[in-house]
The first five atom37 places (N, CA, C, CB, O) and aatype in JSON, in Angstrom:
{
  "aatype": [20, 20, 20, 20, 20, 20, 20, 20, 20, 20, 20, 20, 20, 20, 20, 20, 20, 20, 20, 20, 20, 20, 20, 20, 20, 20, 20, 20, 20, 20, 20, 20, 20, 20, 20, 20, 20, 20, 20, 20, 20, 20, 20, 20, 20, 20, 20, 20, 20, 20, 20, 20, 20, 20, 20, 20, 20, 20, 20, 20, 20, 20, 20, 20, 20, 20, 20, 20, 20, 20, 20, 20, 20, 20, 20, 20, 20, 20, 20, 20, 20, 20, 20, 20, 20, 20, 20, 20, 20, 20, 20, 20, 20, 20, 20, 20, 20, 20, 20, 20, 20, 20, 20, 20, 20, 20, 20, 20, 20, 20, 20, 20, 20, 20, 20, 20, 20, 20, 20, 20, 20, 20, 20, 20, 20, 20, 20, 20],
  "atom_mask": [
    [1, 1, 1, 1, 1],
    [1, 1, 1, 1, 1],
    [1, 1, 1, 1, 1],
    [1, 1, 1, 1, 1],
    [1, 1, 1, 1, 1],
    [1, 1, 1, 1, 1],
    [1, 1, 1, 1, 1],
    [1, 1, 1, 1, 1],
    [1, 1, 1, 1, 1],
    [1, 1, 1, 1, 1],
    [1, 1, 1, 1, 1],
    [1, 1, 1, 1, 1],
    [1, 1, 1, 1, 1],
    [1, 1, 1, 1, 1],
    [1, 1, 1, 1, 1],
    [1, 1, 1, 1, 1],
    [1, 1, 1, 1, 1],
    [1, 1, 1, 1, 1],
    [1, 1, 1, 1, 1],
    [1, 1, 1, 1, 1],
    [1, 1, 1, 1, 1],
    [1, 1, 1, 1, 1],
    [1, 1, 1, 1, 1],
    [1, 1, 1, 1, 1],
    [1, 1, 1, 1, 1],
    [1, 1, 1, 1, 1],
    [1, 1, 1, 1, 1],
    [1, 1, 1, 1, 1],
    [1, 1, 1, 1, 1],
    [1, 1, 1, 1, 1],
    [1, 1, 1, 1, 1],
    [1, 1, 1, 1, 1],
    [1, 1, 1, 1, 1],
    [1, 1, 1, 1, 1],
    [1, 1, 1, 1, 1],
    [1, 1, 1, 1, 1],
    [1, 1, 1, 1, 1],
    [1, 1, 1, 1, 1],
    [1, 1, 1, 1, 1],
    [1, 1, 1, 1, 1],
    [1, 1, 1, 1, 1],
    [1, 1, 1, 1, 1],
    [1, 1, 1, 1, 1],
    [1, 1, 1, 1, 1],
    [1, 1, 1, 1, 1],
    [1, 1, 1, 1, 1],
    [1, 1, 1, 1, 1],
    [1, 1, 1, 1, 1],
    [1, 1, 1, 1, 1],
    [1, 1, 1, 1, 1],
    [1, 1, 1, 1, 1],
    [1, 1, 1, 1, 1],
    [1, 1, 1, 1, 1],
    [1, 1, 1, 1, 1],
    [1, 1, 1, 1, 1],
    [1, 1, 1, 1, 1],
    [1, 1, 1, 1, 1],
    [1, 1, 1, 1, 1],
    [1, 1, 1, 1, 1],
    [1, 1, 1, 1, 1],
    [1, 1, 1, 1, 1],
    [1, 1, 1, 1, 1],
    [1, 1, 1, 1, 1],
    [1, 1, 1, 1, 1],
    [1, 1, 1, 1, 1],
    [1, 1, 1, 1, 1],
    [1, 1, 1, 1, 1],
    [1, 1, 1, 1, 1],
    [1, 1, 1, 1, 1],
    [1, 1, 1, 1, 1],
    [1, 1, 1, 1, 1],
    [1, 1, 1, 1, 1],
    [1, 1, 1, 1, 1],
    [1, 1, 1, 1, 1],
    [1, 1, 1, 1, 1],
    [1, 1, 1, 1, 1],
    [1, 1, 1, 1, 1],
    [1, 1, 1, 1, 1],
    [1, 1, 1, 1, 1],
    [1, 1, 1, 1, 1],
    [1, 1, 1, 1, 1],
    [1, 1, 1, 1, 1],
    [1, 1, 1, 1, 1],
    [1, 1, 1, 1, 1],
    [1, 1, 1, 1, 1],
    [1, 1, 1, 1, 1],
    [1, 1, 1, 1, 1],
    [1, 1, 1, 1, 1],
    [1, 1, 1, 1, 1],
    [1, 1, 1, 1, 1],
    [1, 1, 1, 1, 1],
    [1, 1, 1, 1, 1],
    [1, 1, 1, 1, 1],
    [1, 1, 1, 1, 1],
    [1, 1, 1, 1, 1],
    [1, 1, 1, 1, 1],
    [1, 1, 1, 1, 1],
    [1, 1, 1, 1, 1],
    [1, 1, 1, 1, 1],
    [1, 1, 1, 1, 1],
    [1, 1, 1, 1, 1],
    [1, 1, 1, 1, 1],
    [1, 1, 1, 1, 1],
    [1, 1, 1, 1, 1],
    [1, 1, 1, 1, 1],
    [1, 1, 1, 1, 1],
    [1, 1, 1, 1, 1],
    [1, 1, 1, 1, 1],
    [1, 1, 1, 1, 1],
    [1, 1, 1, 1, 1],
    [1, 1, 1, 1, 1],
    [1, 1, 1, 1, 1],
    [1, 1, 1, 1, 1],
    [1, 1, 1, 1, 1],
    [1, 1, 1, 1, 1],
    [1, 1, 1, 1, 1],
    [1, 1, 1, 1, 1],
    [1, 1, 1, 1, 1],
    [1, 1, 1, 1, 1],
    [1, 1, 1, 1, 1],
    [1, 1, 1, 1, 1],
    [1, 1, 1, 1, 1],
    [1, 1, 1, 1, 1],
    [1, 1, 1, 1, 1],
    [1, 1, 1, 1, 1],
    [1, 1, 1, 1, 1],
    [1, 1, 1, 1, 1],
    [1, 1, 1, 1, 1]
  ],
  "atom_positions": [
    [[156.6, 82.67, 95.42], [155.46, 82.45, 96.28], [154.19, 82.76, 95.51], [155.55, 83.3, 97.54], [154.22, 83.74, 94.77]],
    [[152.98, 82.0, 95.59], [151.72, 82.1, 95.07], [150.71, 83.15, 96.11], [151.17, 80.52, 94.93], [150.58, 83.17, 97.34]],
    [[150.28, 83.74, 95.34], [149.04, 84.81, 96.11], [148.21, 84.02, 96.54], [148.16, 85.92, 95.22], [148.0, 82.96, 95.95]],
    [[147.56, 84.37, 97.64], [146.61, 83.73, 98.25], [144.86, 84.49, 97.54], [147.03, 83.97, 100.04], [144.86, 85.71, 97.33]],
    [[144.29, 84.14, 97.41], [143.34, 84.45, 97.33], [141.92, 84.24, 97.96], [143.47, 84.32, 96.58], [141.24, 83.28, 97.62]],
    [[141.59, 84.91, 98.64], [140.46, 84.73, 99.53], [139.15, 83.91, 98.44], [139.99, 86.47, 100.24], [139.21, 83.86, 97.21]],
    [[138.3, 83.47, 99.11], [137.31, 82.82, 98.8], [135.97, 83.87, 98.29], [137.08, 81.94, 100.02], [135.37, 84.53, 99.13]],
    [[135.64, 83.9, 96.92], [134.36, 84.64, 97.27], [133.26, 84.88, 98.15], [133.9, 84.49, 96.71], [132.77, 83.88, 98.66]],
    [[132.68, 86.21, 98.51], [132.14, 86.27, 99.46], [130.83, 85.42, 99.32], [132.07, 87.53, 99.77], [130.46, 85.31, 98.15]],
    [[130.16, 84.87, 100.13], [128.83, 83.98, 99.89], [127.76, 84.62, 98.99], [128.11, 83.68, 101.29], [127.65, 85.84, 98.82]],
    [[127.06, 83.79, 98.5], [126.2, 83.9, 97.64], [124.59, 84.67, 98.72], [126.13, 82.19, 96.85], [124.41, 84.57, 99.93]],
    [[124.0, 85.12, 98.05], [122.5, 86.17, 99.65], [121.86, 84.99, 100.15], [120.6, 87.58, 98.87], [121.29, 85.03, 101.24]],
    [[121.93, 83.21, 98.97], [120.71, 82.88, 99.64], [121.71, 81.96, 100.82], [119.34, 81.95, 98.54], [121.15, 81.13, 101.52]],
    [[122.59, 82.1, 100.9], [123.38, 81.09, 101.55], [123.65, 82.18, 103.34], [125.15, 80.64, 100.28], [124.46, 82.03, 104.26]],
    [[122.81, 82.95, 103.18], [122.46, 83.99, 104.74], [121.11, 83.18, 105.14], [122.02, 86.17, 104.42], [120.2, 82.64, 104.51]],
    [[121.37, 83.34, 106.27], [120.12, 82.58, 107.46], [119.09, 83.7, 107.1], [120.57, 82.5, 109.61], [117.94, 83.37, 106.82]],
    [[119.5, 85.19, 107.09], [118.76, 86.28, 106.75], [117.66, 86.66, 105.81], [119.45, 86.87, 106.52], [116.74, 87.47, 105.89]],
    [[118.21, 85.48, 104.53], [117.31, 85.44, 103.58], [116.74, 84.89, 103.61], [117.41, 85.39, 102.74], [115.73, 85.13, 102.94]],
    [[116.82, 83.22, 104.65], [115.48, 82.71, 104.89], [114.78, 83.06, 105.36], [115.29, 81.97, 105.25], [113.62, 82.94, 104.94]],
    [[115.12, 83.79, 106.67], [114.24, 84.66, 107.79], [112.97, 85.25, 107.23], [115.09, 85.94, 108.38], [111.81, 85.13, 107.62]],
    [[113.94, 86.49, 105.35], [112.87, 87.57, 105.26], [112.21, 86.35, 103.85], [113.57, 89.68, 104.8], [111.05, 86.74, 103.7]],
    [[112.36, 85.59, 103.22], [111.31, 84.55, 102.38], [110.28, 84.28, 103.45], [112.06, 82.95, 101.78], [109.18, 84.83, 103.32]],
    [[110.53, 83.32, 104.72], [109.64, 82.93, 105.33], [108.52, 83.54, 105.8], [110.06, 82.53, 106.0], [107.32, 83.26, 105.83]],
    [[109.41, 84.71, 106.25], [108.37, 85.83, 107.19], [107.22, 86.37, 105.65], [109.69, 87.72, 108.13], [106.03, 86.16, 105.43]],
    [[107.89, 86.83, 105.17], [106.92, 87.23, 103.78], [106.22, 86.16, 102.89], [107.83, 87.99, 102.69], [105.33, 86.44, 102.09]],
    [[106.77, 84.71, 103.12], [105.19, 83.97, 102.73], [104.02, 84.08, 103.8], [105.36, 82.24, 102.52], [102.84, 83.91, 103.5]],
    [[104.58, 84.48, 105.47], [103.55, 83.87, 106.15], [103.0, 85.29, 105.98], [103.76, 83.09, 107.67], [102.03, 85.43, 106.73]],
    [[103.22, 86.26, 105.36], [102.38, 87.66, 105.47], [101.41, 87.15, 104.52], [103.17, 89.25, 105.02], [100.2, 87.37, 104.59]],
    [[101.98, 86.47, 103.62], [101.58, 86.2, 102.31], [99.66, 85.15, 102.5], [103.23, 85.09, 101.54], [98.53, 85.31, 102.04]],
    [[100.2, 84.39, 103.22], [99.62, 83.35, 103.77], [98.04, 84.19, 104.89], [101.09, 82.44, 104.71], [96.82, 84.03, 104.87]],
    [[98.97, 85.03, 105.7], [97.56, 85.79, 106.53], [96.81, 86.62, 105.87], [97.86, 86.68, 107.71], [95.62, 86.56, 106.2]],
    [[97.15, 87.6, 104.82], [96.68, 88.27, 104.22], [95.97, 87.33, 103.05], [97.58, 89.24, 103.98], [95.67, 88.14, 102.17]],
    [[95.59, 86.09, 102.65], [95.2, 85.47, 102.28], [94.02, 84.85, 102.48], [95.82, 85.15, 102.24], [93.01, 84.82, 101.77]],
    [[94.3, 84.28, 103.66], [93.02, 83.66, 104.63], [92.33, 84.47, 105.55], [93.46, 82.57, 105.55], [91.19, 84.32, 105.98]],
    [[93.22, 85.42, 105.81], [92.69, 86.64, 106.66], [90.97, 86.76, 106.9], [93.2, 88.05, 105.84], [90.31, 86.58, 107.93]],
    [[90.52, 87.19, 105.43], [89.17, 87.58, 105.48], [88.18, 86.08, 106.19], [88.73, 88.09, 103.72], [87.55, 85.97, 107.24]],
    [[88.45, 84.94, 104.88], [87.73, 83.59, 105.8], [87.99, 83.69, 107.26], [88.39, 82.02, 105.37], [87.08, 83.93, 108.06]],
    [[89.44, 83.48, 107.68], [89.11, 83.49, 109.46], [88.5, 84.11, 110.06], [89.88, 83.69, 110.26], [87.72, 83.69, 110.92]],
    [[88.77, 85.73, 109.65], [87.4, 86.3, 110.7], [85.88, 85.81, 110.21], [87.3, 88.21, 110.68], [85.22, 85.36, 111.14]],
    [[85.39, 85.83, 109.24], [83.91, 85.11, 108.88], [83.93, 83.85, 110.2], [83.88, 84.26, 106.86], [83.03, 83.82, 111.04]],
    [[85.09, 82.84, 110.21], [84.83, 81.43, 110.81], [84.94, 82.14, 112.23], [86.05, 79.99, 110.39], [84.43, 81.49, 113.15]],
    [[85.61, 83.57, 112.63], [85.69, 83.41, 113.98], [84.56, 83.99, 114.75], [86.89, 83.93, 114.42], [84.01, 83.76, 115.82]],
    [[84.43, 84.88, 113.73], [82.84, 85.79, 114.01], [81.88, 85.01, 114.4], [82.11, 86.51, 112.73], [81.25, 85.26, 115.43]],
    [[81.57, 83.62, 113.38], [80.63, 82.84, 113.71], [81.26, 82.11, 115.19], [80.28, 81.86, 112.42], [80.56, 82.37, 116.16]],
    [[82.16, 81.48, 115.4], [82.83, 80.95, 116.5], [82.33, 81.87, 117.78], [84.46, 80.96, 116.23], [81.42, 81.37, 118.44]],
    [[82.71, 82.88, 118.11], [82.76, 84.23, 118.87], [81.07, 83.86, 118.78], [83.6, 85.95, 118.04], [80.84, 82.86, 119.45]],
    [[80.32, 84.21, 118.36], [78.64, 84.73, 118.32], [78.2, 83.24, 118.88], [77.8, 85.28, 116.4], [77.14, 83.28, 119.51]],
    [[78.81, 81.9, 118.76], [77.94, 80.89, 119.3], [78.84, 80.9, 120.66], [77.75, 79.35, 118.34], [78.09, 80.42, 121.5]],
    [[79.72, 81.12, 121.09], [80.69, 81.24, 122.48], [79.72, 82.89, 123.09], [83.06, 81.57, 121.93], [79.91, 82.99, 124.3]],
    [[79.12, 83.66, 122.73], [78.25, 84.68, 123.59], [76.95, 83.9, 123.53], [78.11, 86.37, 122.94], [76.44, 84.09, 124.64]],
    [[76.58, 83.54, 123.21], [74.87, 83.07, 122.75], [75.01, 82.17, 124.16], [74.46, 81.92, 120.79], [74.17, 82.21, 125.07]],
    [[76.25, 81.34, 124.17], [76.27, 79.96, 125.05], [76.39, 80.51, 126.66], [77.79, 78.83, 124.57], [75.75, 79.91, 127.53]],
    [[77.23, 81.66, 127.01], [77.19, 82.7, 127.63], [76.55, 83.18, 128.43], [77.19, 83.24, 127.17], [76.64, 83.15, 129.66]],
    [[75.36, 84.0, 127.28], [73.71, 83.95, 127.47], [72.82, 83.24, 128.22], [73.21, 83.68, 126.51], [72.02, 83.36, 129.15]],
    [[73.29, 82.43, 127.41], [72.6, 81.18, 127.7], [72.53, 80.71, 129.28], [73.32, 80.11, 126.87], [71.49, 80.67, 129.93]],
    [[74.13, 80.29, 129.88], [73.91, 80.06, 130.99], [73.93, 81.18, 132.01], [74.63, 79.19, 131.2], [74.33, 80.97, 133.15]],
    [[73.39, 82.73, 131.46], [73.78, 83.61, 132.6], [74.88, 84.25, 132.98], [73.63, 83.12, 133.46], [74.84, 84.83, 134.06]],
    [[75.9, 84.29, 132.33], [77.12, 84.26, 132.4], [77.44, 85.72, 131.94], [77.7, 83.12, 131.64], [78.21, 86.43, 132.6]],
    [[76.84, 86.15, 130.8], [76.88, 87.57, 130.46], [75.99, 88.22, 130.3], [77.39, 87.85, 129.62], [75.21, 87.59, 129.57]],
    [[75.56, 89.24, 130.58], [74.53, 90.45, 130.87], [74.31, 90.61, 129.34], [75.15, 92.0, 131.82], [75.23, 90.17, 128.65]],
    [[73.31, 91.14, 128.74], [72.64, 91.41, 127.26], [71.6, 92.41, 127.52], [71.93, 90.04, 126.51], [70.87, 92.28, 128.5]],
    [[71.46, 93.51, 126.64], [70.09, 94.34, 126.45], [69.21, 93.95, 125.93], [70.08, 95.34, 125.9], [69.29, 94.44, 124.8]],
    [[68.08, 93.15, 126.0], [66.97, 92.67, 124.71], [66.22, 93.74, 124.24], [65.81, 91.56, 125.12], [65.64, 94.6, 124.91]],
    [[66.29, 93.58, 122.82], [66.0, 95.01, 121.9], [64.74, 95.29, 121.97], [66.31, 94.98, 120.33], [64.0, 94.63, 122.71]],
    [[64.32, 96.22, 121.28], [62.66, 96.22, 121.58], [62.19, 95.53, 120.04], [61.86, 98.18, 121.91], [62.88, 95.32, 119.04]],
    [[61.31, 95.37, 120.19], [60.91, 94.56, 118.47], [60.8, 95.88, 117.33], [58.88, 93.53, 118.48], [60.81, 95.35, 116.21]],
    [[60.72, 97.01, 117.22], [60.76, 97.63, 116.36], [62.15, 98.22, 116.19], [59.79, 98.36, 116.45], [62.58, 98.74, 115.16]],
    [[62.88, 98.05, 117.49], [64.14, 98.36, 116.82], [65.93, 97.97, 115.48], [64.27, 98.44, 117.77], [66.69, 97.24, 116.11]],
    [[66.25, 98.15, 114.7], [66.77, 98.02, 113.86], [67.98, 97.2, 114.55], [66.87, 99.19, 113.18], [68.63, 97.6, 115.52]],
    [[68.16, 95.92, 113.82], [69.6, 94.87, 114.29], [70.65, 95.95, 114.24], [70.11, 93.34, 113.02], [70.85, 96.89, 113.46]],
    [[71.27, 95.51, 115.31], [72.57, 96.04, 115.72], [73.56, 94.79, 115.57], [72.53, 96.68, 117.29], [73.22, 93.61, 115.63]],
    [[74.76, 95.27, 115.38], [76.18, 94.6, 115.58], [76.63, 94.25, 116.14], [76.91, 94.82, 115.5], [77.13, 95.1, 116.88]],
    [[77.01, 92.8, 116.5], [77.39, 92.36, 117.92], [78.17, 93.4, 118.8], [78.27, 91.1, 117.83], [79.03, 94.11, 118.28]],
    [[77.79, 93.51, 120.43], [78.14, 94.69, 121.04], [79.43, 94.49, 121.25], [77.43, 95.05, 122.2], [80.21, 95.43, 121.39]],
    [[79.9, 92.85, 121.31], [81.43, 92.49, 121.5], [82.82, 92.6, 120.67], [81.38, 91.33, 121.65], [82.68, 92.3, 119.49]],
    [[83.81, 92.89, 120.96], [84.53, 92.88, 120.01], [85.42, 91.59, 119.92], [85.17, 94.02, 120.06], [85.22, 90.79, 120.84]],
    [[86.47, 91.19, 118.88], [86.59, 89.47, 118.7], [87.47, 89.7, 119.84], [87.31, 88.53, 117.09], [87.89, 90.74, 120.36]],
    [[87.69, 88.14, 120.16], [88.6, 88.05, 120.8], [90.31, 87.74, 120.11], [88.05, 87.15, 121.6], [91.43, 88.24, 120.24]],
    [[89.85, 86.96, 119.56], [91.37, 86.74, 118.57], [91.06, 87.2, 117.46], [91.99, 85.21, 118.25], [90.05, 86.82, 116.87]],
    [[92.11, 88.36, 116.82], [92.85, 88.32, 115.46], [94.33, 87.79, 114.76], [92.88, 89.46, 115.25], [95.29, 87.09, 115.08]],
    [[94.04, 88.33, 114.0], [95.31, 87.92, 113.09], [96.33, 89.24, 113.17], [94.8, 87.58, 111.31], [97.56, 89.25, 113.12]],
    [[95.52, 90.18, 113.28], [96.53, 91.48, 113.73], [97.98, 91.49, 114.62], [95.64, 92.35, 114.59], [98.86, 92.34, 114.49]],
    [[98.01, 90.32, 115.58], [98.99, 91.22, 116.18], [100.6, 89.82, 115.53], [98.53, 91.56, 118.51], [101.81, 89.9, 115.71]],
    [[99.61, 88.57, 114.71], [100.69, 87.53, 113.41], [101.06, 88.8, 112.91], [99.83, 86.21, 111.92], [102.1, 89.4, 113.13]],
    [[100.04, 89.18, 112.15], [101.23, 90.35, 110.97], [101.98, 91.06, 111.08], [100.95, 91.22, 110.26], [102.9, 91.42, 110.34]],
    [[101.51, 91.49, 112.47], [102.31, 92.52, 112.82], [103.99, 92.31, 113.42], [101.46, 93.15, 113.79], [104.93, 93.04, 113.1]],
    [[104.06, 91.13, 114.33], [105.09, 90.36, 114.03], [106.14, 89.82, 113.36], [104.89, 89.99, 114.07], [107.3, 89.81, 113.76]],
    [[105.67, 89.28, 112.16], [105.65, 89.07, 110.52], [106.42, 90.19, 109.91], [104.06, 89.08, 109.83], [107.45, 90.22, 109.24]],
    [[105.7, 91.0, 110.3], [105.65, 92.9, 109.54], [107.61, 93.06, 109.73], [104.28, 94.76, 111.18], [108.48, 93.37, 108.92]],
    [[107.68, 92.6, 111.43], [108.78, 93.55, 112.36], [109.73, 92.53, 112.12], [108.47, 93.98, 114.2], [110.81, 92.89, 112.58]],
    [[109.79, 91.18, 111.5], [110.27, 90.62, 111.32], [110.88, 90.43, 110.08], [109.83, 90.11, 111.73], [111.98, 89.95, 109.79]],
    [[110.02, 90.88, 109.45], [110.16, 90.5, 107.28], [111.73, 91.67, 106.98], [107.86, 91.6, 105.76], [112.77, 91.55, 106.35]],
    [[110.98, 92.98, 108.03], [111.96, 94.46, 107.73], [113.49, 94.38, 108.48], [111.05, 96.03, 108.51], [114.44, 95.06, 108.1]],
    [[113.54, 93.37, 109.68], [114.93, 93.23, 110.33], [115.57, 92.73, 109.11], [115.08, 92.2, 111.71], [116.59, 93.25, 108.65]],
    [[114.84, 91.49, 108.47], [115.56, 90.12, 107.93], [115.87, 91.21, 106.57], [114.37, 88.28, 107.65], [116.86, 90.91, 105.92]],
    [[115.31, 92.08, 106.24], [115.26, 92.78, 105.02], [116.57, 93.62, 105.41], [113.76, 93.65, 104.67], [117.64, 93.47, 104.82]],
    [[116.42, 94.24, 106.12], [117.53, 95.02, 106.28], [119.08, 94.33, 106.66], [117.09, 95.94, 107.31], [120.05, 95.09, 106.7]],
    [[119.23, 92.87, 106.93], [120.27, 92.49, 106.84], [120.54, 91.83, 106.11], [120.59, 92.21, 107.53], [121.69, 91.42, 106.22]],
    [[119.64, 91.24, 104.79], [119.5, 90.69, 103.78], [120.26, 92.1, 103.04], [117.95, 90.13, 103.48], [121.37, 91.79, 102.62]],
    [[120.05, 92.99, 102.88], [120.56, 94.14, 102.63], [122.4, 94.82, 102.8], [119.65, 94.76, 103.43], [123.3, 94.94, 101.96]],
    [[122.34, 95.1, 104.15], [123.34, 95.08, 104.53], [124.58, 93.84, 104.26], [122.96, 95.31, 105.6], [125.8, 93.95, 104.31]],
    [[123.66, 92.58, 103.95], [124.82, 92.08, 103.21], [125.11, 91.63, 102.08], [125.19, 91.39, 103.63], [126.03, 90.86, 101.84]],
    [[124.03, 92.27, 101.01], [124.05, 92.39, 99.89], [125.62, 93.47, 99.48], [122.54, 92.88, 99.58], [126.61, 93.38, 98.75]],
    [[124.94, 94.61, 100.61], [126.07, 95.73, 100.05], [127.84, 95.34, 100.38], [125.67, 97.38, 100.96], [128.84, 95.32, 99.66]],
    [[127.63, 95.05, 101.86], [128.84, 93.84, 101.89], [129.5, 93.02, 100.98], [128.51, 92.94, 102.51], [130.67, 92.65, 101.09]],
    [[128.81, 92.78, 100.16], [129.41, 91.59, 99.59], [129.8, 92.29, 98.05], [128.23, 90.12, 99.59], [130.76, 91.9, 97.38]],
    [[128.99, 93.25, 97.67], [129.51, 93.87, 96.43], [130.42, 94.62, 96.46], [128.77, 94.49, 95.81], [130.99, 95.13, 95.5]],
    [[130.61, 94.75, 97.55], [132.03, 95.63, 97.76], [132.96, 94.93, 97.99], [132.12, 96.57, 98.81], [134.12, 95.3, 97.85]],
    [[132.68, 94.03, 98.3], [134.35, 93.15, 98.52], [134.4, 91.99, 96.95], [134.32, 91.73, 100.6], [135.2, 91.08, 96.77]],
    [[133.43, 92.37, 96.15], [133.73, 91.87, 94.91], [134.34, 92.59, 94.11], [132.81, 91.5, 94.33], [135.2, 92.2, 93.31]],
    [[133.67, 94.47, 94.39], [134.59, 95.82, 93.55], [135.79, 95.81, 94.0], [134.13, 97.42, 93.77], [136.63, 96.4, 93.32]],
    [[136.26, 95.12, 95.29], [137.57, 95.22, 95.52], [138.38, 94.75, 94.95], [137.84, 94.98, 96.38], [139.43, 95.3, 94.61]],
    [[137.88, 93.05, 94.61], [138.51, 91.98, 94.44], [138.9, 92.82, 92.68], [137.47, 90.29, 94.75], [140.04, 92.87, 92.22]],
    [[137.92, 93.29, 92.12], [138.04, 93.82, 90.64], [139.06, 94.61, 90.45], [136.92, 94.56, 90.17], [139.52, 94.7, 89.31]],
    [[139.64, 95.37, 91.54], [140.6, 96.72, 91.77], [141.58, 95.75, 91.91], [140.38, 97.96, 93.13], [142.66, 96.19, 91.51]],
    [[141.65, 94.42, 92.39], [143.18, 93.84, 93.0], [143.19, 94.63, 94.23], [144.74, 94.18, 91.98], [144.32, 94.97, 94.58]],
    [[142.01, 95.1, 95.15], [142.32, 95.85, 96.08], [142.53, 94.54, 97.78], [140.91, 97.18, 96.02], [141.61, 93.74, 97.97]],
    [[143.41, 94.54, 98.49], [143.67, 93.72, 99.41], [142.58, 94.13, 100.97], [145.36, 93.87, 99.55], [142.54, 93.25, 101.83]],
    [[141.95, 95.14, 101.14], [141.54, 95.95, 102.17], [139.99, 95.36, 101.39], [142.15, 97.85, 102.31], [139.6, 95.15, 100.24]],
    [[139.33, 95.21, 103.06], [138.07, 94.42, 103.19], [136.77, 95.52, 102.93], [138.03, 93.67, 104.82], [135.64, 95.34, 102.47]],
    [[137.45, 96.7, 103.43], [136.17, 97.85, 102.81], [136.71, 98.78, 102.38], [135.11, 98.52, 103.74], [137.76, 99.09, 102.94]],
    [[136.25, 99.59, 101.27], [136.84, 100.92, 100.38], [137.0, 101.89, 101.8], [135.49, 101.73, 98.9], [136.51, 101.74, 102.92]],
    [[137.99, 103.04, 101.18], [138.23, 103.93, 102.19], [137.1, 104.54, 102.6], [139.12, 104.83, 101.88], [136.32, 104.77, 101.67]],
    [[136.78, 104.85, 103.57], [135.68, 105.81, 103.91], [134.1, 104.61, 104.35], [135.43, 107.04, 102.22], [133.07, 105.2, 104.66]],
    [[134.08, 103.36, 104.34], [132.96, 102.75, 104.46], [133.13, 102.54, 105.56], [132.6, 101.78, 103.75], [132.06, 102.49, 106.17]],
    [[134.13, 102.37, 106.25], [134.22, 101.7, 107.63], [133.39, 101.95, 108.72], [135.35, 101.91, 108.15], [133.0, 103.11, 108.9]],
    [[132.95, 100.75, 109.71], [132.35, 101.35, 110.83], [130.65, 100.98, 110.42], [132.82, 103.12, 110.96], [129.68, 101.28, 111.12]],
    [[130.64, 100.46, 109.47], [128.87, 100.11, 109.18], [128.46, 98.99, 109.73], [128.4, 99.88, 107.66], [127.29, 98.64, 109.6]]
  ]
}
């Protein structure tokens, strides 16, 4: 009778996992990139959406006195990019950690295969 031999275990990029944590970490890649331009474009966006506001009455304003020193818009934005990254962030570290977990998986059932060992995890790993 011929031994059977199991199939090597998959290769990391051939895990859905590793696309997960590539993707998620270009788009970190990607916000932390453009990041600064968007707020410039939204700031300006935001300041002509209060002005218009203003404009029709819609929101209350203090008018400064003329000797007093420009202040900073009193509003804060409405949209950031903060709560993409943060997303991104919680996402990159799942995909990382099972990108991981089956990294270690898989080198162990290659040290096995090296031992001629038939058992899917060394003694004592079980249960991970």
């Amino acid at each position: 009778m011929s031994q059977i031999h199991p199939e090597p275990p998959a290769s990391v990029t051939e895990s859905p996992w590793f696309w997960v944590m590539l993707f998620s970490l270009a788009g970190l890649a990607a916000v932390f990139t453009v990041g600064p331009k968007f707020e410039r474009r939204e700031a300006g966006i935001e300041q002509n959406f209060h002005a218009r506001e203003r404009a029709l009455g819609r929101e209350a304003f203090d008018k400064p006195s003329d000797d007093a020193a420009p202040q900073p818009a009193p509003w804060r934005p409405i949209f950031t990019l903060g709560p993409i990254a943060a997303i991104l962030i919680c996402i990159a570290v799942v995909a990382m950690f099972n990108v991981f977990r089956l990294q270690k998986r898989r080198l162990n059932a290659l040290r096995n295969e090296m031992r001629g060992d038939s058992s899917p995890e060394p003694p004592g790993e079980a249960g991970g």
